[in-house]
C-alpha positions as CSV (number, residue, x, y, z in Angstrom):
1,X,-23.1,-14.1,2.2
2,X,-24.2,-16.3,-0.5
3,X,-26.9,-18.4,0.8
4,X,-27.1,-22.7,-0.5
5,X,-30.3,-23.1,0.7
6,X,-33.6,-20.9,-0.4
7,X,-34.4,-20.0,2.9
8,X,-34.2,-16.3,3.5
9,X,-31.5,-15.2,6.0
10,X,-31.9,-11.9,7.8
11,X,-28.7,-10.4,8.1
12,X,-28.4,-8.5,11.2
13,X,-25.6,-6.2,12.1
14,X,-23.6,-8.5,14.3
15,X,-23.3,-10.8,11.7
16,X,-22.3,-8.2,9.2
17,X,-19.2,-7.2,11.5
18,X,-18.1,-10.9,12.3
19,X,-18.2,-11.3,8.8
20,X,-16.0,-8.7,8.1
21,X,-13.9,-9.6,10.6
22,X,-13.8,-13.1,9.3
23,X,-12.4,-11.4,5.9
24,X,-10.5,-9.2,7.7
25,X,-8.6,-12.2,9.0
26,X,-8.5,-14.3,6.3
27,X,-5.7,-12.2,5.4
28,X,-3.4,-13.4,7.7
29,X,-4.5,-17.1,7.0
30,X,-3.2,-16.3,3.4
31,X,0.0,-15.1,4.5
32,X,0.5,-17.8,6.8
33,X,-0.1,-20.1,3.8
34,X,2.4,-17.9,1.0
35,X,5.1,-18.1,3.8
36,X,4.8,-21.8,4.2
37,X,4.7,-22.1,0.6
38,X,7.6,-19.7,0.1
39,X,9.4,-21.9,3.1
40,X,8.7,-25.1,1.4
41,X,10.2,-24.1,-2.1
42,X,13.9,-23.0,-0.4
43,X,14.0,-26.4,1.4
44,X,12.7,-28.3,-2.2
45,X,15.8,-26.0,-3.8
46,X,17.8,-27.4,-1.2
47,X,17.0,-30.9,-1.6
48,X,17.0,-31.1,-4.8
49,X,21.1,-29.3,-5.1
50,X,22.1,-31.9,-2.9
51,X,21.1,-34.1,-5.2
52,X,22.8,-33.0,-8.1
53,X,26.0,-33.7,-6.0
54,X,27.6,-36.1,-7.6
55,X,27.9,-37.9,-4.0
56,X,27.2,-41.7,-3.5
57,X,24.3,-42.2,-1.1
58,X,22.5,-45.3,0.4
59,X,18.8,-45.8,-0.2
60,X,16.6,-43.6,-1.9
61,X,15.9,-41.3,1.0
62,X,15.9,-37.7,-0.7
63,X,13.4,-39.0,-3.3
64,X,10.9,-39.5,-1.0
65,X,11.9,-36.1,0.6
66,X,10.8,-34.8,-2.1
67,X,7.8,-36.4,-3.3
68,X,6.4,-35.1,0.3
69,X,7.6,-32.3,-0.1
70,X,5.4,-31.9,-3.6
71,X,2.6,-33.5,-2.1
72,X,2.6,-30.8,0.6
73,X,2.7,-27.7,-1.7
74,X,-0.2,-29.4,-3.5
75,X,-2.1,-28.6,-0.8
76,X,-0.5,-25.9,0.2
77,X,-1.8,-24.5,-3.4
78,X,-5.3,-26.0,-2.6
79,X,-6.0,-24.4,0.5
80,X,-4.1,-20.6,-0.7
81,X,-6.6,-20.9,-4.3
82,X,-9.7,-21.9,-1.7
83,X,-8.9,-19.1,0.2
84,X,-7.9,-16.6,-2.0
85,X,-11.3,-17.5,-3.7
86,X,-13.6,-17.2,-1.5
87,X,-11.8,-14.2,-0.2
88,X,-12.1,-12.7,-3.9
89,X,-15.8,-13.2,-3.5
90,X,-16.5,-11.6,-0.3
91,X,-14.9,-8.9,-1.1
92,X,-16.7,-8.5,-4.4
93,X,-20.0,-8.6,-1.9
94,X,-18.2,-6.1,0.1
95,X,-17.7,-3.5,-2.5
96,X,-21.2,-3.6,-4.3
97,X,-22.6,-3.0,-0.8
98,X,-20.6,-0.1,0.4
99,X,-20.9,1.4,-3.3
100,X,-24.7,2.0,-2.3
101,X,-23.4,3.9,0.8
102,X,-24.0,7.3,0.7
103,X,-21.7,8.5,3.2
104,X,-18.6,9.1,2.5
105,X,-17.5,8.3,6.5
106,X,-19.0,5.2,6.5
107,X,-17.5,4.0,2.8
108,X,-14.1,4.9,3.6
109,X,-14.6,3.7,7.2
110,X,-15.6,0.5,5.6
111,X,-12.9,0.6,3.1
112,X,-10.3,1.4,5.0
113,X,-10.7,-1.7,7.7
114,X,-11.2,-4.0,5.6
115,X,-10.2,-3.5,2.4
116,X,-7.1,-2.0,2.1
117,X,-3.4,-3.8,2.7
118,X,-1.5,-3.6,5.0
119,X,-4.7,-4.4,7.3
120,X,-5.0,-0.7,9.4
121,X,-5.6,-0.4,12.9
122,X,-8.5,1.7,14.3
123,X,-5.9,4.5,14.9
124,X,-4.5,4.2,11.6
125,X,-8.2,4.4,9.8
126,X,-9.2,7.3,11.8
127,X,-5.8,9.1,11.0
128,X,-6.4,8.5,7.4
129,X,-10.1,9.8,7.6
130,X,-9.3,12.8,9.3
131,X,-5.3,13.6,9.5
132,X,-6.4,17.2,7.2
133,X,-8.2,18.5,9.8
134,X,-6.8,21.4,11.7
135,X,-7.7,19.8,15.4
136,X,-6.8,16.3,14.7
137,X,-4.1,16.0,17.4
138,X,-5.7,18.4,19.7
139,X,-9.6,16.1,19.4
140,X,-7.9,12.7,18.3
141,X,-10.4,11.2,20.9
142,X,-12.9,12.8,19.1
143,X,-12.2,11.9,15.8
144,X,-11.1,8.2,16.6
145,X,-15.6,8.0,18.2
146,X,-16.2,9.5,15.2
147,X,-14.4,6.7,13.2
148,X,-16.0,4.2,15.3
149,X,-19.8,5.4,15.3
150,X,-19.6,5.4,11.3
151,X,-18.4,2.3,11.6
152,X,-21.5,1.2,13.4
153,X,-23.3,3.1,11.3
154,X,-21.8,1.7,8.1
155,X,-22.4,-2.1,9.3
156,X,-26.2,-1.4,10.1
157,X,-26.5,0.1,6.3
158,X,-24.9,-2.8,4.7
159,X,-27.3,-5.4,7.0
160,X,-30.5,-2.9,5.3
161,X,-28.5,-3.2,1.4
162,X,-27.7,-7.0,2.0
163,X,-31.1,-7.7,3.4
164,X,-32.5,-6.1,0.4
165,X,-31.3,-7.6,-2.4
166,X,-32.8,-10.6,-1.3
C-alpha cells in the first residue's frame, strides 16, 4: 500500500480485499516459480553428467544448453527475490494493521486467510476459528456467516487503520 506519489489515497474496503487477495495469490506465483527453478536445476544436473561422459561429441551443443539454461535461472532468481520481496513487505503492512484490531474474530479471520501456509479455504478458516465449540457440526452454516461477516468486518477496520496512518 505504499504510495510513490504524495497524493493521498483513500483506501476503501474493496481495495483492501483485492489486495489481499493479490497477496493471497502471490503465493502460488512463488511456487510456480520454486518449481520451475527446482525443474531447471535436475535438467542442468543432467546436462552437465552427460558431459562428464567421456563420449566424443560434434559441435559444442551442450555448452550452449547450458549457458541458457543459467541465463534462465538468473531470472528465474530475479523474478522469485522480486516477489518474495514485495510479498515480505505486504505482509509486514498486513500484520501492523491487524495488530491494531481489537477483535479477536476479525485478527484470526484475517490471519488465517491470508497469512498462514498452506493457504486455508473458507471452510478450513472457519473450522479453525470455531471447531471447540460444542454446536460446530450441528450450526456449521452458522459459524462459516460468522467467519465471513468478520471478515467484512476485519477489511473495513483495516481501510479506517490504513487510512489513518496517512
Amino acid at each position: 500500500m505504499e504510495q510513490e506519489c504524495q497524493e493521498k489515497t483513500v483506501y476503501d474496503p474493496g481495495m483492501i480485499k483485492e489486495w489481499l487477495v493479490e497477496y493471497r495469490e502471490r503465493w502460488g506465483d512463488i511456487e510456480t516459480q520454486d518449481e520451475m527453478l527446482h525443474r531447471l536445476n535436475e535438467a542442468m544436473v543432467s546436462t552437465s553428467a552427460k558431459e562428464m561422459t567421456g563420449m566424443p561429441r560434434s559441435g559444442d551443443v551442450s555448452s550452449d544448453k547450458m549457458a541458457l539454461m543459467l541465463d534462465q535461472k538468473d531470472r528465474i532468481l530475479n523474478r522469485l527475490d522480486t516477489l518474495k520481496e514485495l510479498h515480505n513487505k505486504q505482509r509486514e503492512i498486513i500484520e501492523m494493521t491487524i495488530r491494531q484490531i481489537r477483535s479477536s474474530d476479525e485478527r484470526s479471520v484475517i490471519s488465517l486467510r491470508y497469512l498462514s501456509y498452506p493457504l486455508l479455504s473458507w471452510n478450513d478458516v472457519c473450522k479453525s476459528m470455531f471447531d471447540s465449540k460444542e454446536d460446530y457440526e450441528d450450526r456449521f452454516e452458522s459459524y462459516l456467516r460468522r467467519t465471513t461477516k468478520a471478515h467484512g468486518r476485519a477489511v473495513k477496520k483495516m481501510a479506517t487503520i490504513l487510512n489513518s496512518e496517512k
